[in-house]
C-alpha positions, 0 to 999 in steps of 0.5 A: 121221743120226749121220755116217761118217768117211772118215780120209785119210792122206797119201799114200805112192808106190812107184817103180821107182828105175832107170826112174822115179827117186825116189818123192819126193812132196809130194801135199798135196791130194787129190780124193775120188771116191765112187761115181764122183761127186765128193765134194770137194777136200781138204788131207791128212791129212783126215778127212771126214764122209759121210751114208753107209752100207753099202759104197761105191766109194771113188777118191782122186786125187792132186792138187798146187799148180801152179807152187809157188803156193799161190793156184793152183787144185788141178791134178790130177795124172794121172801118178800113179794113183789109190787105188780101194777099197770101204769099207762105211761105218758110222755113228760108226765111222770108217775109215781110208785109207793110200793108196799109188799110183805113176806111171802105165805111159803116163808118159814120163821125158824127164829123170831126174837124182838126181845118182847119176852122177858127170857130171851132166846138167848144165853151165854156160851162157855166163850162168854166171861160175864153176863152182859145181856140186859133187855133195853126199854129206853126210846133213844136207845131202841129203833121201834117201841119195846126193847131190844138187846143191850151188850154192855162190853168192859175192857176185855171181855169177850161176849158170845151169846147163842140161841137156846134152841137148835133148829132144823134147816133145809140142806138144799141149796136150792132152798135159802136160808137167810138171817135178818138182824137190826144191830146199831153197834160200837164194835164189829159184830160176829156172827154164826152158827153152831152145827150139831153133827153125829159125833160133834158140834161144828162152829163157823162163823159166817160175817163179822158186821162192822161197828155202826153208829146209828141203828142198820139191818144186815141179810145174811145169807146161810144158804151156803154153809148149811147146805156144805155141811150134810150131816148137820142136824141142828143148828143154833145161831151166835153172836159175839164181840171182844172189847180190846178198849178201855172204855166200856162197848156197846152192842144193840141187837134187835128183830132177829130173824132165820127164815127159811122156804121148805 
C-alpha cells in the first residue's frame, strides 16, 4: 500500500501580549496523535508517512527539551494547547499542517518581564559586585522590537540578579511550574530560586545554561524543587554569571516567564 504523508511545519503561537507576554517559541518537537492513539514523537518540521486513508482526527501537541538539555526525554508541554484537525488522508498526495496554538486559559503567570518598563523586576543581590543591568533598545542586539536585558560582565565580577517580588507557587507536584527565558550569551547562565521558609531563605540553583551565540529559549521545569521544599512560602527567581576573562562578557536575557496551573 503506497503510504499518506502527513507534513508538519513548525509551530506558529499567538498571545495576548499584555496578559501572556511574548509569543516567543522554540517548539522543536511534537507528539502526534491520530484518532486518539499515539502515532510518535518528532523533531519538526517533519514529514511522516502513515498506512492511512479517508478521514481521520489528527491532535499535534507541542513538546519541548526540559531543562535545556538535549539527552532529556521529550516533556509535554500542556501550558500551550494542542493543534486538532480532521484530514482525509490520500495515498501519494501528501498533506500539509501549519499548526498555530497559544497558551491555555488555566495557565497562571506569576512573572511576566519583557524589559518593556523602564524599572525592571529585577535588582542586584548581596553576591553582586556592580551594577550591570542596563535595558537594551539596539535591533541587532535584542531578538524582537523593544528591549531586553544587557549584563555587561568585566573581569571578575560576579553578576547575580534576582526578582523584586516573591511569588506564591503551587507545593503540589501534581501542578508544573516552569520558567520560560530567551537569553543569547557569552557565558554559562545560572539560574534559581530564593525560598523564603519560616526561619530562613533557602538558595538553590536549578540549570546552569551553556553560553549561546546566537538568541535561544530554554523551559526550565521548577515543579520539583518546589514541591521538595513544603515550608516554602515565597519564592523569588535569580540569574547569574561570574566572568573569569579578560575581555568584558556579555549576557542578553529577555521574555522571562514563571507560569504555573492552580
Amino acid at each position: 500500500m503506497e503510504p499518506s504523508y502527513l507534513l508538519i511545519n513548525h509551530f506558529s503561537v499567538v498571545t495576548n501580549g499584555a496578559t501572556q507576554g511574548s509569543s516567543s517559541q522554540i517548539i522543536t518537537e511534537a507528539f502526534v496523535y491520530i484518532d486518539d492513539q499515539i502515532a510518535g514523537v518528532y523533531h519538526l518540521p517533519a514529514s511522516i508517512p502513515f498506512a492511512l486513508t479517508g478521514s481521520h482526527s489528527i491532535k499535534i501537541a507541542p513538546a519541548i527539551i526540559e531543562n535545556a538539555i538535549a539527552s532529556n526525554p521529550r516533556h509535554a508541554y500542556t501550558f500551550l494547547t494542542a493543534f486538532d484537525t480532521i484530514i482525509n488522508f490520500t495515498a501519494a498526495n501528501p498533506v500539509t499542517i501549519f499548526p498555530v496554538i497559544g497558551y491555555r486559559s488555566s495557565v497562571k503567570f506569576a512573572l511576566i518581564e519583557d524589559f518593556e518598563n523602564p524599572l525592571p523586576l529585577f535588582t542586584k543581590t548581596t553576591y553582586n559586585t556592580i551594577d550591570t543591568l542596563t535595558r537594551d533598545s539596539i535591533p541587532a542586539d535584542n531578538m524582537e522590537p523593544g528591549h531586553c536585558a544587557l549584563f555587561e560582565i568585566k573581569n571578575g565580577i560576579l553578576m547575580e540578579y534576582a526578582t523584586r517580588n516573591k511569588y506564591s507557587l503551587p507545593s503540589s507536584a501534581i501542578s508544573e511550574t516552569f520558567l520560560e527565558i530567551n537569553y543569547k550569551s557569552e557565558l554559562p547562565l545560572a539560574i534559581g530560586l530564593y525560598i523564603d521558609e519560616p526561619t530562613t531563605i533557602i538558595k538553590t540553583g536549578v540549570v546552569t545554561l551553556n553560553a549561546k551565540a546566537s538568541w535561544s529559549k530554554a523551559y526550565i521545569n521548577l515543579t520539583g524543587l518546589v514541591s521538595a521544599r513544603p515550608f516554602g512560602t515565597k519564592y523569588s527567581l535569580f540569574i547569574s554569571a561570574a566572568n573569569a576573562d579578560i575581555n568584558v562578557k556579555n549576557v542578553f536575557v529577555d521574555n522571562i516567564k514563571i507560569l504555573h496551573f492552580e
